[in-house]
C-alpha positions in Angstrom: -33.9 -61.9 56.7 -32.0 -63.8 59.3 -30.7 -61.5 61.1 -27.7 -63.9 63.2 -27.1 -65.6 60.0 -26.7 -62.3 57.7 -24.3 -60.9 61.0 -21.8 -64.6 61.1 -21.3 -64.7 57.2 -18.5 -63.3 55.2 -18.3 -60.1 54.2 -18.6 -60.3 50.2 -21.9 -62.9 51.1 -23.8 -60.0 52.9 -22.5 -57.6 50.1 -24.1 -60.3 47.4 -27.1 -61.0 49.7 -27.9 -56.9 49.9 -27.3 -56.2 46.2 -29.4 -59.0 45.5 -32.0 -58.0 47.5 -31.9 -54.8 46.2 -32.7 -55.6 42.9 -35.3 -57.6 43.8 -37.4 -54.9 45.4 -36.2 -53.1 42.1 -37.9 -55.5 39.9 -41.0 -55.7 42.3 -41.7 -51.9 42.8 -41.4 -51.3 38.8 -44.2 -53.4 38.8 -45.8 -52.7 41.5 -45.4 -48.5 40.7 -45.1 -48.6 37.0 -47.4 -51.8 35.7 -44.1 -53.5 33.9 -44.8 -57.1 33.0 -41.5 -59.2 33.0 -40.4 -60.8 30.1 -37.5 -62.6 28.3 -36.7 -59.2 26.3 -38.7 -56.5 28.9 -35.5 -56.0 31.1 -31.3 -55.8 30.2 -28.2 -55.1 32.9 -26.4 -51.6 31.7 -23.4 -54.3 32.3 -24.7 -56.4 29.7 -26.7 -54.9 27.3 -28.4 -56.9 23.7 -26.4 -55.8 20.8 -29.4 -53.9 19.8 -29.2 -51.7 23.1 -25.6 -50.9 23.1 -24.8 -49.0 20.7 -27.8 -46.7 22.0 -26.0 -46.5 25.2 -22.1 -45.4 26.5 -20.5 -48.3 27.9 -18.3 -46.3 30.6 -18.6 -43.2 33.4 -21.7 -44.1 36.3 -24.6 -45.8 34.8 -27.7 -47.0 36.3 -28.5 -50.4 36.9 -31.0 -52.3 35.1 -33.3 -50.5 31.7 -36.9 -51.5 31.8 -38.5 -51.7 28.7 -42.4 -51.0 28.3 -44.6 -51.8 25.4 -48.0 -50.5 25.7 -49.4 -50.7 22.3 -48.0 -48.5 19.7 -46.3 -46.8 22.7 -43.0 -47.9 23.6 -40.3 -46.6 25.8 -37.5 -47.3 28.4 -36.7 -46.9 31.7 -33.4 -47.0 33.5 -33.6 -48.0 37.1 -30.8 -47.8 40.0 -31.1 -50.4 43.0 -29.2 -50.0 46.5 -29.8 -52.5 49.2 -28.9 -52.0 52.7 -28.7 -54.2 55.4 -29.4 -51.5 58.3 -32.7 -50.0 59.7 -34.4 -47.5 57.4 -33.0 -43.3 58.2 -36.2 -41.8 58.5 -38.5 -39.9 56.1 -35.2 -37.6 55.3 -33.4 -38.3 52.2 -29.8 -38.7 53.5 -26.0 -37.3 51.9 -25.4 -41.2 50.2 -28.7 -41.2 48.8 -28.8 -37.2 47.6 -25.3 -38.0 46.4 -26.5 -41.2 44.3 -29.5 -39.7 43.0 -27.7 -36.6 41.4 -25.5 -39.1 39.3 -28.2 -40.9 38.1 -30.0 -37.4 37.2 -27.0 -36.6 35.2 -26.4 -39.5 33.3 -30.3 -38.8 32.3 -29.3 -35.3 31.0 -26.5 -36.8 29.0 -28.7 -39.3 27.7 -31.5 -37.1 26.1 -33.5 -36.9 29.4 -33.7 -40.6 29.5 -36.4 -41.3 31.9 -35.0 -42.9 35.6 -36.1 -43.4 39.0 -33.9 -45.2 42.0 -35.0 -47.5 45.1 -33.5 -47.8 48.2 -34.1 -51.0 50.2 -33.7 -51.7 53.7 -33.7 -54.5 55.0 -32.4 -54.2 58.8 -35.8 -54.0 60.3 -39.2 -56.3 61.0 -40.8 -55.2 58.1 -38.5 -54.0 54.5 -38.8 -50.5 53.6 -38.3 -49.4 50.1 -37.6 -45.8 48.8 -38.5 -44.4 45.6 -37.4 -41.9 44.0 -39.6 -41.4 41.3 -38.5 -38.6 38.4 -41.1 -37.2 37.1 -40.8 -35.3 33.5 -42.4 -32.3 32.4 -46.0 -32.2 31.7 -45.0 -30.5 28.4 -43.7 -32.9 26.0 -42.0 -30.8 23.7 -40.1 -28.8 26.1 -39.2 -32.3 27.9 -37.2 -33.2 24.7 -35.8 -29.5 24.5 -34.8 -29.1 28.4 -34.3 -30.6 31.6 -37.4 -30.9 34.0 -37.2 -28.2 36.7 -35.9 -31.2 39.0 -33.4 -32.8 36.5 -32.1 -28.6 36.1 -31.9 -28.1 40.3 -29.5 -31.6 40.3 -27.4 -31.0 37.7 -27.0 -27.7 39.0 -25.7 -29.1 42.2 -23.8 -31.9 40.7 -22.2 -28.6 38.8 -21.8 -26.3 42.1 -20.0 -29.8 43.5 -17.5 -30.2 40.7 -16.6 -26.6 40.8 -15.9 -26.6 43.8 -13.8 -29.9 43.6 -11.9 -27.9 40.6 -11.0 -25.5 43.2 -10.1 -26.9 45.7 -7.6 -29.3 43.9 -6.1 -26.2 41.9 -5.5 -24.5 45.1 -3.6 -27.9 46.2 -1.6 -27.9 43.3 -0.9 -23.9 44.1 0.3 -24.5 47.6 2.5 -27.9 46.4 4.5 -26.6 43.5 7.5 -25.0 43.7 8.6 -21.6 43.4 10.5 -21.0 40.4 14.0 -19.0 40.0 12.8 -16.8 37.3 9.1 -16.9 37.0 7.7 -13.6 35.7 4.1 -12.6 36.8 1.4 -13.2 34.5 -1.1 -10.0 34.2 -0.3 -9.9 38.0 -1.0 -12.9 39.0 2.1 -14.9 40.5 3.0 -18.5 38.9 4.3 -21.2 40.8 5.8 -24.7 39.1 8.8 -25.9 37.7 10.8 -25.3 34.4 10.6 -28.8 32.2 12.1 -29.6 29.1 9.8 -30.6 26.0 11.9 -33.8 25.5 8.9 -36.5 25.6 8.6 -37.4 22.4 12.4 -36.7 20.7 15.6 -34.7 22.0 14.6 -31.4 22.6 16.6 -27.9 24.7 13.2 -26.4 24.6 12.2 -25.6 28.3 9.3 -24.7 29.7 7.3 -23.3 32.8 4.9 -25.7 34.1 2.7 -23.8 36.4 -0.2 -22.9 38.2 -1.3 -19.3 39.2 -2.2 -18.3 42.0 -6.0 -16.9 41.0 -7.8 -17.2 38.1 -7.1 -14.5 34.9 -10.1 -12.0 33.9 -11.2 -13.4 30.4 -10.1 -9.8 29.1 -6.8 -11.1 29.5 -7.5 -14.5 28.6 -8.5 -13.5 25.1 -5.8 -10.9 24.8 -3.1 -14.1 25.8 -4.9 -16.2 23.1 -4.9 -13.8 20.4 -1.3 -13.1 21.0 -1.0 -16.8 20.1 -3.3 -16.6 16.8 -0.3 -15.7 14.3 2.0 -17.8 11.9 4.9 -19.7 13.6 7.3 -17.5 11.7 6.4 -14.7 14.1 6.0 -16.7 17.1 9.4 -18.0 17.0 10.6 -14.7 17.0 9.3 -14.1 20.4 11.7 -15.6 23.2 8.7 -16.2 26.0 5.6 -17.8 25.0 2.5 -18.3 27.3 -0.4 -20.8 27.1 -3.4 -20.5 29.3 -5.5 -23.9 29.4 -8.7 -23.8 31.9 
């Protein structure tokens, strides 16, 4: 790398110069790590997949990279690979928040993807010599229960990537909470106190039905979760009958 030249060039030339780079040491360490021989139909862009890959993968949500594609004998399988370049000096031997972060997406989009096998590589190349990371996930020994579960790893990161959107969930519920208005005749539900705004159902066609749009201020036990949805399960000759209706959605 040359260093003065990398520093005086534009900003979306050092982003193409790092994610090149990146994908280079990609390419290489497969090799290098995994014995993959490059060929005209051995490796596909997730951006750009052969007709014949993509209907076997979704086209939208985070995706890895670049899918590697062995053939040893009358064994053949796949792998999906994530590059990230960076143009700094390596962290350390620590695997740091971006990379954790990364990592757990990638994990995921295995587990929706029948345990698809993955691995990721960081490159840096800010110092003397360029210093690659690999992450390398490995599956279960067991075959069988590979195909019926997560490895322990792929289990520990989705459970993260879980803990993380539950606490997102919260946090943006209490938000909504401490935002909405207070409303001039809002009745407690179970208890809990309901804050929103009365709307009226008029989206679609002309309509004097109004309704409650709110948020509570904890979440219901499911005792009285079921007992609000049951109330619901009857005909609509009996529901119109009742003058206040309630609808919990989680």
């Amino acid at each position: 790398m040359r260093i003065e030249d990398f520093k005086a060039s534009a900003g979306h030339v050092k982003r193409f110069i790092t994610e090149s780079f990146g994908m280079g040491m990609l390419t290489a360490t497969v090799q290098s790590h995994y014995g993959w021989q490059p060929s005209e139909r051995s490796l596909a862009n997730f951006d750009v997949l052969p007709t014949g890959l993509a209907d076997l993968y979704p086209s939208y949500g985070v995706r890895p990279d670049l899918l590697f594609d062995f053939n040893e004998g009358d064994s053949q399988w796949r792998l999906a690979r994530e590059a990230r370049g960076r143009s700094r000096r390596p962290q350390g031997a620590a695997i740091c928040a971006e990379q954790r972060k990364r990592l757990e997406e990638i994990v995921a989009w295995s587990g929706r993807n029948d345990q698809h096998r993955v691995t990721m590589t960081w490159a840096y190349s800010g110092s003397d010599q360029v210093q690659v990371d690999l992450f390398d996930v490995q599956p279960s020994l067991d075959a069988d229960a590979s195909l019926a579960k997560p490895s322990l790893f792929a289990q520990e990161m989705l459970s993260v990537v879980e803990e993380r959107a539950e606490d997102r969930a919260t946090a943006l519920t209490a938000q909504l909470y401490d935002s909405a208005p207070e409303p001039d005749h809002a009745r407690p539900i179970f208890g809990s106190h309901v804050r929103g705004d009365w709307v009226t159902a008029d989206l679609l066609a002309p309509s004097d039905l109004h309704l409650l749009l709110g948020v509570l201020d904890h979440p219901l036990p499911p005792d009285n979760i079921r007992s609000i949805r049951r109330g619901r399960d009857t005909s609509p000759r009996t529901r119109d009958q009742h003058p206040i209706q309630i609808a919990i959605l989680q």
